[in-house]
Kinemage of the C-alpha trace (Angstrom):
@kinemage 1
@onewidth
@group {chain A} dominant
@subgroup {mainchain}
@vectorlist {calphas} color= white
{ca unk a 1} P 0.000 0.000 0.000
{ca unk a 2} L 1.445 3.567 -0.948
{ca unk a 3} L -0.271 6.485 0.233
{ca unk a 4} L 0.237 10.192 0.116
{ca unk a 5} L -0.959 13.112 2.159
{ca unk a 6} L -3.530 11.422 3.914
{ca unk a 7} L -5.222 11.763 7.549
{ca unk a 8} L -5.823 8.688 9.553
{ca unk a 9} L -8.005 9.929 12.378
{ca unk a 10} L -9.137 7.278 15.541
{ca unk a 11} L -7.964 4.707 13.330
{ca unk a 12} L -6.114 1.208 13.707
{ca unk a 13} L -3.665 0.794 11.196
{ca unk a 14} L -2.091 -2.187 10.032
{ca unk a 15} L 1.765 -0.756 8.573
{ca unk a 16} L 3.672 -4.102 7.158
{ca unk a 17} L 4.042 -3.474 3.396
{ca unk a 18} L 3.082 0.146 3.838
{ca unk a 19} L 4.356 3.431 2.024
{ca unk a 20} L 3.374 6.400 4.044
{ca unk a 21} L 4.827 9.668 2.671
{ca unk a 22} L 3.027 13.160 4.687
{ca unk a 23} L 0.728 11.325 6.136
{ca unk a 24} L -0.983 12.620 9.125
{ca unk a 25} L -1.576 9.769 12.306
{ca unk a 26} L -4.371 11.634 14.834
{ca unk a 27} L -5.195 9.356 17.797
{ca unk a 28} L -4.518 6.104 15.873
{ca unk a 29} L -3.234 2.463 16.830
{ca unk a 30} L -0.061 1.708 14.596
{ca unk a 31} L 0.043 -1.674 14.468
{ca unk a 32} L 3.716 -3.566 13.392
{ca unk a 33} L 4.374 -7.038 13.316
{ca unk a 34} L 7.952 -7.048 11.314
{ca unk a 35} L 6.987 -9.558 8.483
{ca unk a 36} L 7.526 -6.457 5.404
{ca unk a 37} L 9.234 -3.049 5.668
{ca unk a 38} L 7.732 0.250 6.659
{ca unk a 39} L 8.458 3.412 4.646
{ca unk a 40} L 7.580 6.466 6.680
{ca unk a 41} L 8.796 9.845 5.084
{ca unk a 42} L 7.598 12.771 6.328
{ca unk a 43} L 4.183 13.069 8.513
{ca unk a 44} L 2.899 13.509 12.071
{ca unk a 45} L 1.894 11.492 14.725
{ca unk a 46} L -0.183 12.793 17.396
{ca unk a 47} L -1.141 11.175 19.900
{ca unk a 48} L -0.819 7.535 18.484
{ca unk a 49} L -0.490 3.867 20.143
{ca unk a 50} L 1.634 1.507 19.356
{ca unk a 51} L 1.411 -2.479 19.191
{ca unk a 52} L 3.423 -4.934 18.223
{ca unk a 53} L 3.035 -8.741 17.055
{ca unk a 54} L 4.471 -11.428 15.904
{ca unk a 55} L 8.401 -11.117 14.821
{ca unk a 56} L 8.123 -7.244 15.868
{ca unk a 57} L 6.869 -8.721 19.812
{ca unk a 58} L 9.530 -11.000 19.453
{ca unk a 59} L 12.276 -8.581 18.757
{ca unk a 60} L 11.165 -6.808 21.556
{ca unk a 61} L 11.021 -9.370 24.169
{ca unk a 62} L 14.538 -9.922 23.102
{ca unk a 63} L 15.986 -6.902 23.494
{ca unk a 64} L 14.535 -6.397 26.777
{ca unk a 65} L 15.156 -9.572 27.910
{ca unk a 66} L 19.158 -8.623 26.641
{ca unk a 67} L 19.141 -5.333 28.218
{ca unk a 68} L 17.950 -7.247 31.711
{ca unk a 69} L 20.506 -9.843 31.439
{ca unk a 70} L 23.696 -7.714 31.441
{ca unk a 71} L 23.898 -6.443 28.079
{ca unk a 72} L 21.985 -2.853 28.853
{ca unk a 73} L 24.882 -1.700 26.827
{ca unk a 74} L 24.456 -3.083 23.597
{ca unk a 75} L 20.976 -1.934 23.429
{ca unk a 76} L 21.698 1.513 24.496
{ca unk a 77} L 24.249 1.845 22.063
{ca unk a 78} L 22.265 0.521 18.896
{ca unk a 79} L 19.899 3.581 19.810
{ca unk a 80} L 22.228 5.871 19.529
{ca unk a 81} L 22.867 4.623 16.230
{ca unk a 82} L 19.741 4.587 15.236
{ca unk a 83} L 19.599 8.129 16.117
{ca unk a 84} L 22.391 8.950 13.966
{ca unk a 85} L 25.106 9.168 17.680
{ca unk a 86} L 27.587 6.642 17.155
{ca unk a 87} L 28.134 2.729 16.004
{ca unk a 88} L 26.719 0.267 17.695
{ca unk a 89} L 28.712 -1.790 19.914
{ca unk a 90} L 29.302 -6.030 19.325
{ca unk a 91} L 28.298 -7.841 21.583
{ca unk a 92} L 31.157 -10.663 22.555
{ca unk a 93} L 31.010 -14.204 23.523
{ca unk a 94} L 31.413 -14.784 27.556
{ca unk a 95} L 34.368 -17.286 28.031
């Protein structure tokens, strides 16, 4: 799905396969579940939910379940690079 310059008001929104470019999220539930990629380019979000499913929940679990286990770290570096801060750091193998 590719859409332009819409406004998805008090809506629940399904994004795997989507193409959003200036598109306007008021209120809505953004639903990911990680089985196609997400194009976002541009837009707002106000006020918006988020859920996840699936390989996304998954993900998720994981990296929480990695930053609880001794490897808050790694996690808090790969968002800093996904905010543009600095590489990510490797995890290494315990001996």
């Amino acid at each position: 799905m590719i859409v332009r310059d819409q406004t998805f008001e008090d809506a629940k929104i399904s994004l795997d396969g989507g193409s959003f470019y200036s598109c306007t999220f008021r209120r809505c539930t953004l639903v990911y579940s990680g089985l196609l990629p997400v194009i976002f380019e541009g837009g707002i979000m106000d006020g918006c939910k988020w859920e996840f499913n699936g390989p996304a929940m998954n993900t998720i679990q994981f990296l929480s379940a990695m930053y609880r286990g001794g490897s808050a770290e790694v996690i808090e570096s790969t968002f800093r690079a996904i905010r543009g801060q600095a590489a990510p750091v490797t995890p290494t193998a315990a001996n």
